[in-house]
C-alpha positions in Angstrom: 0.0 0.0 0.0 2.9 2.4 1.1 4.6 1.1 -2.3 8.4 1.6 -0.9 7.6 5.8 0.4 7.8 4.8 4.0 11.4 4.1 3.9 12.2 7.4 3.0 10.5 9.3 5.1 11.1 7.3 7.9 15.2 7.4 7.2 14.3 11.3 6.9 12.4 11.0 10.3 15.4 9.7 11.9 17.9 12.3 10.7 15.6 15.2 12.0 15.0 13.1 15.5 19.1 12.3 15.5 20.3 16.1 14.8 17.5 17.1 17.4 18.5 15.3 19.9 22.8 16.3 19.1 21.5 19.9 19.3 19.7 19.8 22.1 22.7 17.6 24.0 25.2 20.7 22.4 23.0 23.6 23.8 22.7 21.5 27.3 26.4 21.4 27.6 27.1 25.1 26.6 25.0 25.8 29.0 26.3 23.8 31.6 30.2 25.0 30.9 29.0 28.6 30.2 30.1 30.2 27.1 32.4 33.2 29.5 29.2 35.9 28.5 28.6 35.7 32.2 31.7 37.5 33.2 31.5 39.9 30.3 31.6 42.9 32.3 33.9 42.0 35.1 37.1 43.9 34.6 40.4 42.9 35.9 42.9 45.3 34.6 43.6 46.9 37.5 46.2 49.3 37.7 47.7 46.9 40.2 47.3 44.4 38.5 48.7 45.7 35.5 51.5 47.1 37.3 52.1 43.7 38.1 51.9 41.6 34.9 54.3 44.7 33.7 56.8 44.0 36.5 56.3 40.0 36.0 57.1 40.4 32.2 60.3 43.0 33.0 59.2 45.6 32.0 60.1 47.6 34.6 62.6 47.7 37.3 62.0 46.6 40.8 63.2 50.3 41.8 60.0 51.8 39.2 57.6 48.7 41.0 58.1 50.0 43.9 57.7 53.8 43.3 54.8 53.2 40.7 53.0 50.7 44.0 53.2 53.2 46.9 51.6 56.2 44.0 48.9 54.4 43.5 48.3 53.4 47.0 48.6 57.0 48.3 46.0 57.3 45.7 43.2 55.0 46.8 
């Protein structure tokens, strides 16, 4: 009665069922992990911390760390 149509669509039915059932797994797990959006506004450049990272790397001397340090402290 079906005369050989019911393969196909079922096949097709499959496919859709299978890639709705990977996307839904993907989005569950982005979800879970987070995608970073969260912290999106959270800034931590600091100017201590960045006078840090710039000591750390040698950019400066220990002499200019600790002069730049006690500025900003005086600052705050």
């Amino acid at each position: 009665m079906m005369m050989g149509y019911g393969f196909g669509f079922g096949m097709f039915g499959l496919i859709i069922n299978f890639l709705l059932i990977v996307g839904v797994i993907y989005l569950v797990i982005k979800w879970v992990r987070g995608d970073g959006s969260r912290n999106a506004g959270y800034n931590d450049n600091t100017p201590e911390r960045i006078l840090d990272e710039r000591f750390a790397r040698g950019e400066i001397s220990e002499e200019e760390y600790f002069r730049m340090k006690s500025i900003l402290r005086d600052r705050m």
